[in-house]
Backbone as a ProteinNet text record, in pm:
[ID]
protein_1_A
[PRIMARY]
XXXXXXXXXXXXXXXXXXXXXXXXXXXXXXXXXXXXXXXXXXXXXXXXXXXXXXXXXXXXXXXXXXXXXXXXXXXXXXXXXXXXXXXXXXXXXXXXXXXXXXXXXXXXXXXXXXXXXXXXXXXXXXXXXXXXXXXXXXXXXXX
[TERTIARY]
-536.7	-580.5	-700	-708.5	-833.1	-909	-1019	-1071.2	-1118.3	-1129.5	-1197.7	-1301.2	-1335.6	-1392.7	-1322	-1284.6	-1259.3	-1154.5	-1061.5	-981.3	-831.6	-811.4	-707.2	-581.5	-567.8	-488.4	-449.1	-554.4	-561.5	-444.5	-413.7	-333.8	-168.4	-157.5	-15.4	37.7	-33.8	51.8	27.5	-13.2	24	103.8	223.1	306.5	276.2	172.5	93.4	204	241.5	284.4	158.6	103.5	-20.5	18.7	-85	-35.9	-155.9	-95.9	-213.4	-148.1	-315.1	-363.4	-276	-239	-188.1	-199.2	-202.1	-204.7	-25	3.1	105.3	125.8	40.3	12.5	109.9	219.2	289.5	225	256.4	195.6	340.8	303.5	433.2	543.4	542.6	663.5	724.5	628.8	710.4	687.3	592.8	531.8	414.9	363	305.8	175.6	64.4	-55.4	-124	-211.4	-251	-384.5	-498.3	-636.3	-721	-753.5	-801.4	-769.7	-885.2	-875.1	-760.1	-670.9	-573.9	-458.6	-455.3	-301.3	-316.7	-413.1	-445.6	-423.4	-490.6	-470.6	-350.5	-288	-111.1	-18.4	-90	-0.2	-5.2	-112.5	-117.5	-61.4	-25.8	41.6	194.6	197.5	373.8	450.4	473	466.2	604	569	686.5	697.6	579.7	528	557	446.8	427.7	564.3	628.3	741.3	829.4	854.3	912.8	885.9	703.5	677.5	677.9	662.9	664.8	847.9	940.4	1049.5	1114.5	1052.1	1047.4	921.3	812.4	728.2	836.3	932.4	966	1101.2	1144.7	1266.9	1266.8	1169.1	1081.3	980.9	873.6	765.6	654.5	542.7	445.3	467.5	449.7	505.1	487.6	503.3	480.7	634.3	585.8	745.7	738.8	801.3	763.9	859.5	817.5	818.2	891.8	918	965.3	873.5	871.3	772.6	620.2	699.9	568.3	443.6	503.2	412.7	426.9	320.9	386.2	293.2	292.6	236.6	182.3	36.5	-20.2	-93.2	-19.3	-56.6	-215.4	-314.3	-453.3	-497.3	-444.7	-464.2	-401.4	-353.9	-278.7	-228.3	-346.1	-385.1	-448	-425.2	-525.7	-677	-671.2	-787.9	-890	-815.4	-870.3	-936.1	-989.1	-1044.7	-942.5	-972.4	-915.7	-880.9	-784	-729.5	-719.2	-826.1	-790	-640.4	-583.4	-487.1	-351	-353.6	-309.6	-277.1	-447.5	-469.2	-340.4	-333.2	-319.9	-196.7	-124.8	24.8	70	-19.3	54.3	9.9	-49.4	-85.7	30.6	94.6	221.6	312.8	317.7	499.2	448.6	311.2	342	385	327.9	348.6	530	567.1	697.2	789.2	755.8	788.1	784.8	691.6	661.5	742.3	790	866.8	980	1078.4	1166.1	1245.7	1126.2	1161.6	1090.8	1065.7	1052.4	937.9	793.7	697	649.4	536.1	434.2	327.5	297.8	162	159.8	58.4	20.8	-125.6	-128.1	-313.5	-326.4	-416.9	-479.2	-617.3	-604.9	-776.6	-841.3	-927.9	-973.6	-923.8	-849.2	-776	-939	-922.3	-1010.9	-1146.1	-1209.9	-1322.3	-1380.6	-1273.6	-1361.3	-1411	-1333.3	-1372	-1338.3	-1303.1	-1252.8	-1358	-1466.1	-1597.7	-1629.2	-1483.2	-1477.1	-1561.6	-1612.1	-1696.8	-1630.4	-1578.4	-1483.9	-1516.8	-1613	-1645.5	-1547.3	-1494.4	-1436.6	-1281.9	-1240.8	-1080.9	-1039.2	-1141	-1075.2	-994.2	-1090.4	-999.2	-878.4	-824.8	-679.5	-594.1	-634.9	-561.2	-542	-605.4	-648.7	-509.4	-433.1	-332.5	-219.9	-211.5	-105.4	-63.5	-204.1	-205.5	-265.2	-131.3	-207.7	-204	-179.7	-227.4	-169.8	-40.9	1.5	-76.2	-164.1	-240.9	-392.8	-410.6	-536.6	-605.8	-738.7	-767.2	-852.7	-955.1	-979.2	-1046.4	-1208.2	-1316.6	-1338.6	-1464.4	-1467.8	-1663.2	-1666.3	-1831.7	-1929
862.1	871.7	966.3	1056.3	1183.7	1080.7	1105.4	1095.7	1237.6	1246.4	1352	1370.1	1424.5	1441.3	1508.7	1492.4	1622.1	1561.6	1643.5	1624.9	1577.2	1442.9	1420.7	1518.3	1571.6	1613.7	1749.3	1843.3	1984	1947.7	1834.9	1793.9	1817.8	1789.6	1803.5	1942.8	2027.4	2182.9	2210.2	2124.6	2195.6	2051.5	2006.7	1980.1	1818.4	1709	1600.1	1510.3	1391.7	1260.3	1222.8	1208.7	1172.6	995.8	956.1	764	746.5	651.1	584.2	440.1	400.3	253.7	217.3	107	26.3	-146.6	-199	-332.8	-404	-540.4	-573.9	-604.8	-548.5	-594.2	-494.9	-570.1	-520.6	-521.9	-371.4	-381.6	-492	-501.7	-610.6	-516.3	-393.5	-314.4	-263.8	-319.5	-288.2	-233.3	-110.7	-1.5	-115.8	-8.8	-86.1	-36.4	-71.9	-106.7	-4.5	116.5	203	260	154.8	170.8	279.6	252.4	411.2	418.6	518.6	581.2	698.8	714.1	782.6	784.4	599.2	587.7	666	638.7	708.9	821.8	920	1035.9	1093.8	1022	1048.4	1027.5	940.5	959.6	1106	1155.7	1325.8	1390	1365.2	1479.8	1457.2	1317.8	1277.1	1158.6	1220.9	1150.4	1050.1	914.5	847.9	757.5	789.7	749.4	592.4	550.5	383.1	331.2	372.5	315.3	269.8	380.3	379.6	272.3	303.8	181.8	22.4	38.9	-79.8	-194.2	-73.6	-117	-171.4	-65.4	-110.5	-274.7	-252.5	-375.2	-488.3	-537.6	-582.1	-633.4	-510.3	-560.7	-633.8	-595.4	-597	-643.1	-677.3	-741.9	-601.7	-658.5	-556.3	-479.5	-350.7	-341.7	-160.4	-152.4	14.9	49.5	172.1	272.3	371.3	446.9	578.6	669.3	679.3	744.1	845.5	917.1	1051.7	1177.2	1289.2	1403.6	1408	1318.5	1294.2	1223.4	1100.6	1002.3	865.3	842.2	650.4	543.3	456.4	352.8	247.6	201.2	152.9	-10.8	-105	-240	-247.2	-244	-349.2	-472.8	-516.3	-620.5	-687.4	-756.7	-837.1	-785.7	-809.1	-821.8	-692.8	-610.8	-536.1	-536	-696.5	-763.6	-831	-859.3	-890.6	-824.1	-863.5	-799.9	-729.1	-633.2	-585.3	-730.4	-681.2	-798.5	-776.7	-814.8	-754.3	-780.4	-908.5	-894	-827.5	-812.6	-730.9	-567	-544.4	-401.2	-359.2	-494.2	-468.8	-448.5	-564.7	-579.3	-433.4	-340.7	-246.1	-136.3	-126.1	-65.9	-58.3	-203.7	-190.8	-135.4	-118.2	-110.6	49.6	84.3	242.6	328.4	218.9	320.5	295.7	121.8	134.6	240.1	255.1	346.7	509.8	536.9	686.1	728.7	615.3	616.4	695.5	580.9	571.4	740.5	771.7	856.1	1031.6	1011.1	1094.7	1186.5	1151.6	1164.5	1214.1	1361.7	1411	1435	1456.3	1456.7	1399.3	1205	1160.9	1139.1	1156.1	1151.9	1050.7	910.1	797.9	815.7	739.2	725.1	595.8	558.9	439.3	372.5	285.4	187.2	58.6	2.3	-80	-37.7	76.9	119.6	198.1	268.4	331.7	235.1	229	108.3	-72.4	-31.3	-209.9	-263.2	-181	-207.1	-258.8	-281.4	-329.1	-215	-239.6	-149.5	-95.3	27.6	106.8	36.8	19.4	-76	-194.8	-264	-369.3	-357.4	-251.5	-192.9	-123	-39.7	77.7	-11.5	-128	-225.5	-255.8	-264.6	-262.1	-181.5	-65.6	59.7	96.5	77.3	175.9	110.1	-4.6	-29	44.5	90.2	127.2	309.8	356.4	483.4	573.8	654.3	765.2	891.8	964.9	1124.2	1196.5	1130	1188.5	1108.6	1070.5	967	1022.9	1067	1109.2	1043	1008.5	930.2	981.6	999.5	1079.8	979.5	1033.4	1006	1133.3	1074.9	1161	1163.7	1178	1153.7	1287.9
1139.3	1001.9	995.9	900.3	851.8	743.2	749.3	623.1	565.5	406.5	373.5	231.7	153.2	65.7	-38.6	-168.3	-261.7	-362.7	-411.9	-512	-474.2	-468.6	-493.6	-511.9	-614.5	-671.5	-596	-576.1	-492.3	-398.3	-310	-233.9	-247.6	-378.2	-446.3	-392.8	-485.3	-446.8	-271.7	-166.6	-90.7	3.2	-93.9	-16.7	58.8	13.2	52.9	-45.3	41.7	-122.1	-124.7	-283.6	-357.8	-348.4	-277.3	-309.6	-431.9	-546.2	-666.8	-620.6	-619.7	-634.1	-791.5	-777.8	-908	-892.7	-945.7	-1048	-1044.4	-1069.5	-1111	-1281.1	-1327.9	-1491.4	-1570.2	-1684.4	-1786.6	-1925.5	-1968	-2126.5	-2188.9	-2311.2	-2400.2	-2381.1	-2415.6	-2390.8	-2271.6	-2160.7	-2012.9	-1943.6	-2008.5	-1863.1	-1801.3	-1719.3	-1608.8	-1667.5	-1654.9	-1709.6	-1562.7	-1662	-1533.5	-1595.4	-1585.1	-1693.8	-1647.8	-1523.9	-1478.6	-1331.1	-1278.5	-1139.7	-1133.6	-995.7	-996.9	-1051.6	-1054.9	-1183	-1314.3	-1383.6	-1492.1	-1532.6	-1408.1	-1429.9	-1345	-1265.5	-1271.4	-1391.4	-1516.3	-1593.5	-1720.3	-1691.3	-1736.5	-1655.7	-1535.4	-1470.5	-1502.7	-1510.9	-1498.8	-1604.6	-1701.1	-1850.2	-1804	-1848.7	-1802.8	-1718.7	-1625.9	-1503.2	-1534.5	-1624.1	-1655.9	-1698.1	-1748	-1764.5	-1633.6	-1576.1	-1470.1	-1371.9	-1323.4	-1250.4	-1332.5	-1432.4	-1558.4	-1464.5	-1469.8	-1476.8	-1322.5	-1223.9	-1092	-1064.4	-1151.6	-1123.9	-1214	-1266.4	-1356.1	-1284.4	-1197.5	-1106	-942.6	-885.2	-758	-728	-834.2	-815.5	-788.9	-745.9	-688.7	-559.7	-555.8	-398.6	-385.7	-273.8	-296.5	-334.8	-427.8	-467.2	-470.8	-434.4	-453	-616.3	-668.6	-810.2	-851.1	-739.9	-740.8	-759.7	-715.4	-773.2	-682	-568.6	-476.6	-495.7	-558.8	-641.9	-553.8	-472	-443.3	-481.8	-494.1	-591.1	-461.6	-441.1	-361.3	-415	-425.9	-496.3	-423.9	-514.7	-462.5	-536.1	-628	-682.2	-790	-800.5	-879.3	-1036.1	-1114	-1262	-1267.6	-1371.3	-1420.9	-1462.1	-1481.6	-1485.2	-1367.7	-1242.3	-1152.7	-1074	-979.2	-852.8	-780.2	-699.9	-554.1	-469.5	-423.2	-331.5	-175.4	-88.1	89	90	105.7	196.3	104.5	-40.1	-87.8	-37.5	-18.9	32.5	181.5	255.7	391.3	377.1	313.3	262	237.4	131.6	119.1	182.7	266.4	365.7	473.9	508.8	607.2	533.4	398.8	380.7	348.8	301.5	295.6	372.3	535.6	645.2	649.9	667	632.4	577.3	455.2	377.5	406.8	473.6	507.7	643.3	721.5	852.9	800.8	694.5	667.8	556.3	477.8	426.7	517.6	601.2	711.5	658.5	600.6	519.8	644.8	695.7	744.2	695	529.3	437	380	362.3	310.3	261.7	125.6	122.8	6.1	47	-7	-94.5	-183.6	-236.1	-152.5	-107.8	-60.6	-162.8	-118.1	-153.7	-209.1	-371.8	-382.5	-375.9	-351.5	-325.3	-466.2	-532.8	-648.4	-792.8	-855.2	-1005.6	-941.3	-797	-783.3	-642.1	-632.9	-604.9	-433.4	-356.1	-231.3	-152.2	-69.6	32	159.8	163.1	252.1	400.9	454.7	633.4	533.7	455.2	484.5	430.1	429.4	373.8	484.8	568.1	706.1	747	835.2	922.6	871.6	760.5	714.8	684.8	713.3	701.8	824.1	925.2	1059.8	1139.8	1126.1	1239.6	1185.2	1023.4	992	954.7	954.5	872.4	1032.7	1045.7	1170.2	1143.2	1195.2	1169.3	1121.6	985.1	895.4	771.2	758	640.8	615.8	466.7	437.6	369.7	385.4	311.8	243.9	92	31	-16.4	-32.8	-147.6	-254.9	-354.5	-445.7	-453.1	-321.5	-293.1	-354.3
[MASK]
+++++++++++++++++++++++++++++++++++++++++++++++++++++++++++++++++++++++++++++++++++++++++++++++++++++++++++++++++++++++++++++++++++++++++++++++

């Protein structure tokens, strides 16, 4: 696993799957509830987005998915309303890497998972990333 500094997004055009932190929370009409951070501003890049995950959270439960368009969806906590969740974090920490095996993924780049608006302190999230994320996994602040 890299860590690094900078823009999220810069990542996209060169070929990285962008993972966003998300929530299991439904608006009344079904999309998936994406208040801020990177979900947020994945849904300016990718109109539709909430629905989509709305409909996968609705069929599947919480869980990582990948979206299409080089989008994958990283569960940290329950409710839109709640806290960050560790063993949440860890949970989807295994199935991303799961996930990244399987679809034969070499550029992945993360936001600290739980660390930006959901206030967890990165020394207590590494340890749950570090058995699963290796040297195709970026992990990205906005320091």
């Amino acid at each position: 696993m890299h860590e690094t500094v900078g823009d999220i997004w810069e990542y996209a055009d060169r070929g990285y799957i962008i993972v966003i932190t998300t929530n299991g929370s439904l608006t009344r009409d079904g999309r998936a509830v994406v208040g801020r951070g990177v979900a947020k501003q994945a849904t300016h890049y990718f109109p539709g987005l909430a629905q989509k995950l709305g409909t996968l959270l609705t069929e599947q439960g919480s869980h990582v998915f990948s979206l299409g368009c080089g989008i994958v969806t990283f569960p940290v906590e329950e409710t839109a309303w709640s806290l960050p969740d560790l063993h949440i974090i860890a949970r989807s920490a295994e199935e991303l890497r799961l996930l990244a095996d399987r679809s034969g993924w070499e550029r992945i780049v993360v936001p600290r998972p739980g660390c930006g608006g959901g206030g967890l302190a990165w020394k207590d999230v590494l340890p749950l990333l570090a058995p699963w994320f290796d040297d195709r996994f970026t992990v990205i602040s906005r320091h």
